[in-house]
C-alpha positions as CSV (number, residue, x, y, z in Angstrom):
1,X,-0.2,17.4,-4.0
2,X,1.4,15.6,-1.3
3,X,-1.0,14.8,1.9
4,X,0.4,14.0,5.8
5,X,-2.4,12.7,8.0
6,X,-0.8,13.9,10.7
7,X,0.0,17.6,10.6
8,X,2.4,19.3,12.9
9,X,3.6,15.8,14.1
10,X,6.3,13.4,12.3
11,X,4.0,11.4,10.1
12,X,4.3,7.9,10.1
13,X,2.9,8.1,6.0
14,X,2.8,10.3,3.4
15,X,0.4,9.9,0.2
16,X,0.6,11.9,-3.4
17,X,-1.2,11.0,-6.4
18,X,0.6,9.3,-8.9
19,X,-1.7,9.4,-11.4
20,X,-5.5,10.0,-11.8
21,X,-6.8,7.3,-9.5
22,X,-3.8,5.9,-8.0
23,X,-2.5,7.0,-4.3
24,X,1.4,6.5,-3.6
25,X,2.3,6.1,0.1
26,X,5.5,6.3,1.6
27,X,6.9,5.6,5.3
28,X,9.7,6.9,6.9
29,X,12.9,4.7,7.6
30,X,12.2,2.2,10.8
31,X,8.2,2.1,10.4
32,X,6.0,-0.3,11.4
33,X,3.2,-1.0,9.5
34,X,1.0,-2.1,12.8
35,X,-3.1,-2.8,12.9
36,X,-3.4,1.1,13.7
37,X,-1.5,2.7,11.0
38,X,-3.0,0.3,8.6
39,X,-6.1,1.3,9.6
40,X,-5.7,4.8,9.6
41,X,-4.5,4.5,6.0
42,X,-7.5,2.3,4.8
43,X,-9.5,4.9,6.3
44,X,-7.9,7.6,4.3
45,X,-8.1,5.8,1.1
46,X,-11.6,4.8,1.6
47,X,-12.4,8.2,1.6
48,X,-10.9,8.8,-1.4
49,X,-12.6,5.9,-2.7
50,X,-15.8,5.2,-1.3
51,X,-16.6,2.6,-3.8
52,X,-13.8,0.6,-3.4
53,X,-11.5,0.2,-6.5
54,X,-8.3,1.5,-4.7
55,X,-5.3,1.9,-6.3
56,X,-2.1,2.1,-4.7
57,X,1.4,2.3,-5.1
58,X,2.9,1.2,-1.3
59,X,6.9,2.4,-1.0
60,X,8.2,-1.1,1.2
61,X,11.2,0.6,1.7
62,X,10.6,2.4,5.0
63,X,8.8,0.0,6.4
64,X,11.2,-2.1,9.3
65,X,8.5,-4.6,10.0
66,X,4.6,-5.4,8.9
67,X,2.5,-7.4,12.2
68,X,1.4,-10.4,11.5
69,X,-2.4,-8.6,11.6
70,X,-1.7,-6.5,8.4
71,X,-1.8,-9.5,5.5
72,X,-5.3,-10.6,7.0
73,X,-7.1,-7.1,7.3
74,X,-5.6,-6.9,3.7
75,X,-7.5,-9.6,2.4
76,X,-10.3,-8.4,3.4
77,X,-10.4,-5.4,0.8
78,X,-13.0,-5.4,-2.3
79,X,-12.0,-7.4,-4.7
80,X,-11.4,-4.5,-7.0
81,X,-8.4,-3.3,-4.8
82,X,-4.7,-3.2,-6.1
83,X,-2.0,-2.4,-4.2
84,X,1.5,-2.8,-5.9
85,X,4.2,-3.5,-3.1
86,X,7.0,-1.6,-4.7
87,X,10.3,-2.4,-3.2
88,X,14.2,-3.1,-4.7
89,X,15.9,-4.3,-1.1
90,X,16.0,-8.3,0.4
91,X,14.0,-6.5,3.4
92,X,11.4,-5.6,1.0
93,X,11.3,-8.4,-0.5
94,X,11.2,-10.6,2.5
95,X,8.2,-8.6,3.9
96,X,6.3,-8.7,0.8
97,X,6.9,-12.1,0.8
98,X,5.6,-12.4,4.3
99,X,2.6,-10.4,3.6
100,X,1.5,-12.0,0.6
101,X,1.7,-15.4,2.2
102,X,-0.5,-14.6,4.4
103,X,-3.4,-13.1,2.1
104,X,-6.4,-15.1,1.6
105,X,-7.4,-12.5,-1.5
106,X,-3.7,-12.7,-2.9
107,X,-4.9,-11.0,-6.7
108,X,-5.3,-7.4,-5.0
109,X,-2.0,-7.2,-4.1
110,X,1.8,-7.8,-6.2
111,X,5.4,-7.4,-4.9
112,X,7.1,-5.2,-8.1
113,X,11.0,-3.5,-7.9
114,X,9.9,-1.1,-10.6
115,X,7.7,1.6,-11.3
116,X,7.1,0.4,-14.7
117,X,5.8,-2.7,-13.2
118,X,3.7,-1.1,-10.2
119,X,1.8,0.9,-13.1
120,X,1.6,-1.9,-15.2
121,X,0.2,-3.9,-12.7
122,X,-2.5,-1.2,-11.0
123,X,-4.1,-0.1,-14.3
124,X,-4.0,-3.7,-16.4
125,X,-7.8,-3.7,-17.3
126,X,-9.3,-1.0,-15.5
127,X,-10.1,2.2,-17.0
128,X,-8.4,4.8,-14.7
């Protein structure tokens, strides 16, 4: 089941389930992953997760740019949260790179290029 918060309109995210428990979000080409649409998504996944433990799989490759405001808000996430920043291009890496540099909570979130790794990486120790 695919979701798009914004029906009728050309949504700036998609989410499926990948697997019991973890969310997969997408972008289309040229997003930008401001404070809005960052919060828009939290808010989605928060209520699909109201007691925290999120699990996501996050697609870098549509994303153009990430504000400077997304790595911090990040941080701020339970402790519990993974997000696997799946990406396979030097612009993903770079803004991977970018955002994890600026996380103060760095263990909820790891730049992978497969999706071998990103599942590895979201279930490692946590009964799903």
């Amino acid at each position: 089941m695919e979701a798009q918060p914004h029906p009728g309109a050309q949504p700036q995210w998609t989410v499926s389930v990948l697997q019991a428990r973890i969310q997969e979000i997408s972008f289309p080409p040229g997003t930008t992953l401001d404070p809005a649409l960052l919060h828009e998504i939290s808010t989605y996944l928060l209520s699909e997760e109201p007691e925290g433990g999120i699990r996501a799989l996050i697609h870098l490759s549509g994303l153009a740019d990430v504000c400077p405001e997304a790595a911090p808000r990040l941080s701020k996430s339970k402790p519990s949260t993974r997000l696997a920043l799946l990406g396979q291009s030097r612009v993903d890496r770079v803004l991977a790179g970018f955002m994890l540099a600026d996380m103060c909570n760095s263990s909820i979130a790891k730049y992978v290029t497969s999706l071998d790794e990103a599942l590895a990486y979201l279930t490692d120790g946590e009964p799903l």
